[in-house]
N, C-alpha and C positions, 0 to 999 in steps of 0.2 A: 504144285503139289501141296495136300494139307492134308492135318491129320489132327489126332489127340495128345500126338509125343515130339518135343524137338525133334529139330533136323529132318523136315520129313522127305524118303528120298524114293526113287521110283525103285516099286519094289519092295520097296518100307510093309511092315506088319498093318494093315490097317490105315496105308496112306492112298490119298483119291489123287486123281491124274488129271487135270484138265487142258488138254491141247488147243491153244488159241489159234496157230496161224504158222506156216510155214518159211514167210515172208518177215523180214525186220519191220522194228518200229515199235510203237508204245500201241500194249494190249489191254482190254479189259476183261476179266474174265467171270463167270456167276459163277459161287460154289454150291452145289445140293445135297440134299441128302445128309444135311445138319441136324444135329441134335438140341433138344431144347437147354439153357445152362449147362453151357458146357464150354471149356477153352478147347482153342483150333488153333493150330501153328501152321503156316502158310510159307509156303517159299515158290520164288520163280527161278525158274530153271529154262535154259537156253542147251540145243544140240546141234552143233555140226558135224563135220565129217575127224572134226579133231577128237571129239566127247562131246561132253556132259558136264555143265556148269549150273552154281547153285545160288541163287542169292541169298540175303542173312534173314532170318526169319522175321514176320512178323505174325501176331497173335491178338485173338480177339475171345469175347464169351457172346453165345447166342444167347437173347434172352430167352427164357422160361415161360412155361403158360401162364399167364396171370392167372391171378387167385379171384380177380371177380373185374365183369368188364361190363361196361354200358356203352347201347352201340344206337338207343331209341329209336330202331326201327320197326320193331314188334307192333302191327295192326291194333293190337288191342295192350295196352298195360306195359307201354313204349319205356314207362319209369322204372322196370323190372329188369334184375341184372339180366343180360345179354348171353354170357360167361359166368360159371361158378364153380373154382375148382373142390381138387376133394378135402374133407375134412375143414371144410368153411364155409359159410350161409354171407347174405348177402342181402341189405333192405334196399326197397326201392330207394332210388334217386328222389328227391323234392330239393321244393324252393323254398325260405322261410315266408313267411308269411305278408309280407311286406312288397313282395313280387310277384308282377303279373305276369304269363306265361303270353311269349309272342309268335311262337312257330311250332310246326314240328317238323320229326326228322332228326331233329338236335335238340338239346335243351337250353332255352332262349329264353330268355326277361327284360322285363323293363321296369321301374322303378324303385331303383340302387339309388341310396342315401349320397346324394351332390355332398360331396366332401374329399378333402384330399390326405385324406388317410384315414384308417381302420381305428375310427375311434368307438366303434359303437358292433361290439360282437353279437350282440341280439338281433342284428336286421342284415339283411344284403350278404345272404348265400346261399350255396347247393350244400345239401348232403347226402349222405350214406353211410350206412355202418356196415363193418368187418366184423363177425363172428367166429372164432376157432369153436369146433366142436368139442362137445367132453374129452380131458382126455388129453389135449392138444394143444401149445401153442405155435404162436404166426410170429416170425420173422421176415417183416416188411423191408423191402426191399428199394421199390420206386413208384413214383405214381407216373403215370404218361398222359396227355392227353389233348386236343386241338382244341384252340377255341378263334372266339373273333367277337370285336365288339366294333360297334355304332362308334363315330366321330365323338357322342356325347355322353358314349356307354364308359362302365369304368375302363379306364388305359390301364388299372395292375391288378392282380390277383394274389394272392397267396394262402395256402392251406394251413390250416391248425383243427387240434383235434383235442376232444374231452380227459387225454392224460392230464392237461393240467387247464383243466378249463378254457380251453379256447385262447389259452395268455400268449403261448410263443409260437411264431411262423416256425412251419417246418420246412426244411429244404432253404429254397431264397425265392425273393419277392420277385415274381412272375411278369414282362409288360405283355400286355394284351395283343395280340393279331389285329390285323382290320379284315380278315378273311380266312376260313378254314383251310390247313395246308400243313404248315409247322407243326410237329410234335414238340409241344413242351414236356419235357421230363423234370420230375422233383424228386430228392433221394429221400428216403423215408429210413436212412438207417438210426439216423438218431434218435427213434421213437427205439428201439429195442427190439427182443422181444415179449410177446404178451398173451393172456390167454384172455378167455370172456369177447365181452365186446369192446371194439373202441368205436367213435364217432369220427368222422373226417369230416370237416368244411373249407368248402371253397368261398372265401369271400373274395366280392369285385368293390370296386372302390376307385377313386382318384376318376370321380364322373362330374358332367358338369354341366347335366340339365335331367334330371328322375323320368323323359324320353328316351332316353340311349339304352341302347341293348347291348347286352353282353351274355355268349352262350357260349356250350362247351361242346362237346363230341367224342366219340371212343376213346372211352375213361378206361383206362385199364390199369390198375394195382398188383405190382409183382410182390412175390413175396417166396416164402416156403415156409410149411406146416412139419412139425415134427411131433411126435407121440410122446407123451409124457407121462413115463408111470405113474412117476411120484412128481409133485406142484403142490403148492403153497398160495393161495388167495392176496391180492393185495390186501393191507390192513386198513380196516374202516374203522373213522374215526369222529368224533363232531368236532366241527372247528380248521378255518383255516389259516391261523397265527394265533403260538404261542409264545408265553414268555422262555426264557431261557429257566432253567431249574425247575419248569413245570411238570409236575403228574398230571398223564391220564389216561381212558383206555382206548385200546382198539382192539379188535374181532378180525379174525381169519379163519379160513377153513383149510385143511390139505387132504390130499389126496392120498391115500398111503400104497402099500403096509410099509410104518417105521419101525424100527427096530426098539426094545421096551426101553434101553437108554439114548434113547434118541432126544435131542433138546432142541426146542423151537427157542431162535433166539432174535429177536428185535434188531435192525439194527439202522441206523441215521446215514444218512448221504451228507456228503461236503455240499457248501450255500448253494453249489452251481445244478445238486440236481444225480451228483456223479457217486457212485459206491465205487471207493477205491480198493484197494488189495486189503488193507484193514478198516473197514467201515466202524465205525463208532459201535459201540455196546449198547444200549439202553433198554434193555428188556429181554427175560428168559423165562421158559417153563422146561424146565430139566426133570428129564423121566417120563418125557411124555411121547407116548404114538396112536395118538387120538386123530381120530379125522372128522371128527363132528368141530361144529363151531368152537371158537375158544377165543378168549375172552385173555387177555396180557397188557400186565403196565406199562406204562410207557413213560420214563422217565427222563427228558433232556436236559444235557450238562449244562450248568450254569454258566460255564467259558463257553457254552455254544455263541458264536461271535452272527448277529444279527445277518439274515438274509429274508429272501421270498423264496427260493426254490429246492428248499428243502423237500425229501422223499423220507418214507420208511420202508423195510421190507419185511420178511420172515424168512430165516433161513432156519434150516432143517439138516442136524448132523448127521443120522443113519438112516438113510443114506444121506450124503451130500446133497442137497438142492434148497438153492436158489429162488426163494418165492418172487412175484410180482413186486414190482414197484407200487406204493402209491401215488395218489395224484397231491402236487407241489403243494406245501405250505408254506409260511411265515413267521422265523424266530425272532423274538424282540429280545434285544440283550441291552439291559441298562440304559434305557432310552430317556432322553432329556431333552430340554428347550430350552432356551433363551431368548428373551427380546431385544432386537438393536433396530436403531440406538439408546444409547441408553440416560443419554444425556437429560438432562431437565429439561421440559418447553414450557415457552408462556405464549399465551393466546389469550386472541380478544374471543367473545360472546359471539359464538357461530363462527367462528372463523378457523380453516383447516389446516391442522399443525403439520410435523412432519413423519410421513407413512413410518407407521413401527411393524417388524417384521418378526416372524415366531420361527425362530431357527432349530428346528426337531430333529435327531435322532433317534433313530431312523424317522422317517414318517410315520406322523400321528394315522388314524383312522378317522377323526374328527377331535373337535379343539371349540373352545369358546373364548371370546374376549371378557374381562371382566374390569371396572370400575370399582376404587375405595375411598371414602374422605382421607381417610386416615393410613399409613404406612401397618400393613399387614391389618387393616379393618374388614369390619364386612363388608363384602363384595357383590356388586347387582350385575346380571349379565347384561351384556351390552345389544340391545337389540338388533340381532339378523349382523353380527361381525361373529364370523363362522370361518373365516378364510383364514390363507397364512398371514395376510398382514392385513392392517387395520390403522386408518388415517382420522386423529382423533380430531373432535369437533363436538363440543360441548353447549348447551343453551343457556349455563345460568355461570353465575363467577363463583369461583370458590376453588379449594384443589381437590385436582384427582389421583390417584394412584394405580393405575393401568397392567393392566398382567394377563396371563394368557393361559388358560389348564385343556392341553393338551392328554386325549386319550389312544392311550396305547394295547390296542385289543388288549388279550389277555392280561398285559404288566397292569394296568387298571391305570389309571389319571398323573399329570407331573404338572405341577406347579413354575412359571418361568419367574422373574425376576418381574420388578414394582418399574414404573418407569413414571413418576411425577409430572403433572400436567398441570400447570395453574391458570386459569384464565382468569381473566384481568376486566374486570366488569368498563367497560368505555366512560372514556372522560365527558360529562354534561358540558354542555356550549350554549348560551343560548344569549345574542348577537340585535341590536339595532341599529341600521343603517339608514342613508339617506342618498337620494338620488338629486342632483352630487353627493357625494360620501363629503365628512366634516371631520374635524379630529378635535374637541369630542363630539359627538352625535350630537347636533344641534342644528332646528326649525328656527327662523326667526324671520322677522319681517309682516309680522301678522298684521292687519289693520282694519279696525273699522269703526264707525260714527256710534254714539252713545244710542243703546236700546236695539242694536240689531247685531246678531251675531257675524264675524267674519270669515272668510270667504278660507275653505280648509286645505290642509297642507298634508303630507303621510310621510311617514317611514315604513320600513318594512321588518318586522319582528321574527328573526329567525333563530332556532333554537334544534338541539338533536341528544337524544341519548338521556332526556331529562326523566326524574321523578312520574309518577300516577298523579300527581299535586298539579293542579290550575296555573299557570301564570296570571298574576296580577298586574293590572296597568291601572297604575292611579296617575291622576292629571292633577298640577296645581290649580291654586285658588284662580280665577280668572279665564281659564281652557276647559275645553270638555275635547272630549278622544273617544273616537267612533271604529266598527270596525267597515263602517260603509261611506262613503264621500257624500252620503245625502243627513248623514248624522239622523239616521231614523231610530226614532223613540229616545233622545235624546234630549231631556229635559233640563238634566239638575247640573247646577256649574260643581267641578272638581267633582265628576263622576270617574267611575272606577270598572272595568272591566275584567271579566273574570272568563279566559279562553282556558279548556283542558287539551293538551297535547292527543296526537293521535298517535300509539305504536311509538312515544315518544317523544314524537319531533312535532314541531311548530312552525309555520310560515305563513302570516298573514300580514296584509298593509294595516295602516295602525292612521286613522286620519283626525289630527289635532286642528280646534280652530278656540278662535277670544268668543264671550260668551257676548263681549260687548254690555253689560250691562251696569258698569262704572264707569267715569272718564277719568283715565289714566293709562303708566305705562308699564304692565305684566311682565314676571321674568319666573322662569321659575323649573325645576327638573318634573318629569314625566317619568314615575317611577315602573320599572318590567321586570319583578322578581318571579322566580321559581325556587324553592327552600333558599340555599344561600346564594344561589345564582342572580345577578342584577346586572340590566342592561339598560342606563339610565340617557334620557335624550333631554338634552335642555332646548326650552323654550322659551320667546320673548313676542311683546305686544303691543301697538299701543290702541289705546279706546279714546277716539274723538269727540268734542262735544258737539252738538250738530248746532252750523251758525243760521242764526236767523236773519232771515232778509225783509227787509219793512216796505211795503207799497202802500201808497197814499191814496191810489186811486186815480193818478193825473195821469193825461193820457200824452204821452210823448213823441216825438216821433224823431225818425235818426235824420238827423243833418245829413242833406244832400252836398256834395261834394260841388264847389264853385270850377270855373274855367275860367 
């Protein structure tokens, strides 16, 4: 038994009869002759020769015609709604631009943005728009629809729409089919109702090669249209974050006839988007029942406590109505920054200190780093640190004073706290050694015969972090010092070498030998400065006299050995 009214009973006003079977046992039965939205109370009922028994009811709603359906079968112009009910229009189906089209029959693509979430609302989806006609708004009800995607087509879906740019899923986030069959349904009551046009999109996502396909099929959008004498326009406005205690305007139009003391009054949504039982105040035109454009301030309370999804509306006293929402903005209320930590650093020359972070209230819209010699000095922007934080690292020694001016649409710029960075210009080294190493650095053991130079020895001269200024190697009296083991162009005794550092640093063999040109025994240091830096190698030597051997001319010969 079913019908439109509890308890429905045979016999009942308006109740339908459906006789399954004469026999026991568990039945099914089809009910017909349903109405579009509408509740049906259903009961099963059992007869023997005792009576007539009832079971406890239960109850359903038939859904309603949809307000507009795509079913891409149509020969010619398959993107053309299918369905469109009355008092509502309906744009073709498309794909954004970014998507190539792989089939028909259904609406099917391939090259959906490889990523695994909906960060990029410009690319990778369908749409359609809903029109109420003059006159009329639509209360949206549910979306339904079949899809199925590729192994590598996106696995989720979910719709958002131009009420508030494309920002928040409607319904909940959708997983993908791998074959047409399942109706997915989305509820569309949280969108309201609304008059004009809206946008619907279906973004796919969570894909994981721009091959995979993902398509959809009989779209159908419920809803119901209701006639509206009297409406009110959402208010337009420029701008989407303001500061808190801002003026400014917005424009709406209504619908009339108002009554001559009729007042259009402004009014703000709580952060979330919601016009509660007393919506905020912030703007009125009292005595007015004009239905041409108009033009009203719009003043938000300075305790407006910062959000993003703030609305306006218009309401309209005579009659009571309820204008349109607009789409979501952004109040900044007393927004600040601060950098942590806050501590002091010291750093060497190019060396990366530790990441400083720009802790904002709310979030900035953008922010630059900036650099000072001096504690509240003039400050140079730091090139390309644009982010929330910033890990300092500096080229030259001297201190910094590090800070961060964060921009807060509307409120205009906030200045955070100084964070002192001193780098520490590197300790100069510069080092000779010997292979064996000696304590102190010292060559010795030189030798050779009067008038011929001896046979050469090295160290090795290393150095980092120094001066633009040359190292100087000067040799005692009786040594000369090369930087080649062949002592090329090497002439003058107690010569003197003069190497400039490269990017700083120094490392070359250093090769000392006796000039030989005295007989005696040399000692002496081998000076290696850079400004105050010295890295001094002692050296020692002796010079032989060369012996002379006297032949007479006699011819000798060596004694053979007796037995």
């Amino acid at each position: 038994m079913y019908g439109t009214s509890p308890n429905p009973r045979i016999g009942g006003s308006g109740v339908m009869q459906v006789t399954a079977s004469a026999a026991s046992g568990t039945f099914t039965s089809t009910l017909t002759g349903l109405a579009g939205n509408t509740l049906y109370y259903v009961a099963a009922y059992a007869t023997n020769n005792v009576g007539t028994s009832y079971g406890a009811d239960e109850s359903f709603t038939t859904p309603g015609s949809p307000l507009l359906s795509y079913n891409f079968n149509a020969a010619t112009n398959p993107e053309n709604p299918s369905t469109v009910g009355p008092n509502v229009s309906g744009s073709p189906f498309k794909r954004s631009l970014d998507l190539s089209p792989t089939s028909t029959g259904d609406f099917r693509s391939s090259g959906f943005p490889v990523t695994t979430t909906l960060s990029d609302t410009t690319k990778g989806y369908y749409e359609f728009r809903l029109t109420a006609a003059p006159g009329y708004q639509i209360t949206p009800a549910s979306l339904t629809l079949q899809d199925r995607a590729s192994g590598t087509g996106p696995q989720k879906w979910e719709l958002r729409t131009d009420l508030d740019t494309f920002g928040a899923t409607v319904g909940a986030v959708q997983s993908s089919s791998s074959g047409y069959g399942t109706v997915k349904t989305v509820s569309l009551t949280s969108l309201g109702a609304f008059s004009g046009t809206v946008v619907f999109r279906i973004y796919g996502y969570s894909t994981t090669s721009a091959g995979g396909t993902f398509g959809v099929d009989n779209v159908n959008l419920y809803g119901t249209t209701q006639l509206v004498s009297n409406a009110v326009s959402a208010p337009g406005f420029n701008g989407t974050a303001f500061c808190a205690g801002a003026t400014f305007s917005a424009t709406f139009t209504a619908t009339g006839p108002f009554g001559a003391a009729n007042s259009f009054i402004a009014q703000l949504s709580d952060a979330s988007g919601t016009f509660g039982p007393t919506p905020t105040e912030v703007g009125r035109l009292d005595n007015n029942n004009a239905t041409s454009e108009q033009t009203i301030a719009i003043t938000i309370p300075a305790t407006t406590a910062s959000g993003t999804a703030y609305k306006l509306r218009i309401v309209a006293t005579d009659p009571n109505t309820a204008g349109v929402a607009s789409a979501a903005f952004a109040v900044v209320n007393s927004p600040g920054v601060n950098v942590t930590p806050t501590a002091d650093q010291t750093l060497g020359i190019n060396v990366n200190g530790t990441t400083l972070t720009a802790n904002e209230t709310p979030a900035a819209t953008s922010r630059q780093w900036y650099s000072a010699p001096l504690p509240g000095g003039a400050a140079t922007a730091i090139n390309g640190a644009t982010g929330t934080t910033y890990t300092p690292k500096f080229a030259a020694a001297g201190e910094y004073y590090v800070k961060v001016i964060s921009s807060f649409a509307a409120c205009g710029s906030v200045t955070s706290n100084e964070v002192k960075i001193t780098v520490a210009a590197a300790t100069p080294v510069l080092t000779a050694t010997t292979t064996p190493a000696t304590s102190p650095t010292a060559i010795s053991g030189l030798s050779t015969t009067e008038g011929s130079p001896s046979g050469g020895k090295s160290y090795t001269l290393t150095g980092s972090n120094l001066d633009g200024t040359p190292v100087i190697i000067t040799a005692p009296a009786g040594f000369q010092v090369s930087t080649t083991a062949a002592f090329t162009g090497i002439t003058t005794d107690a010569n003197t070498l003069s190497l400039t550092p490269t990017g700083g640093s120094i490392n070359r063999d250093i090769y000392v030998r006796l000039t030989g040109t005295t007989v005696g025994s040399y000692s002496g240091t081998i000076t290696n400065t850079n400004g105050t830096l010295s890295a001094p190698v002692l050296v020692s030597g002796t010079v032989s006299a060369v012996v002379a051997v006297r032949w007479d001319g006699a011819a000798t010969e060596p004694a053979l050995p007796t037995h």
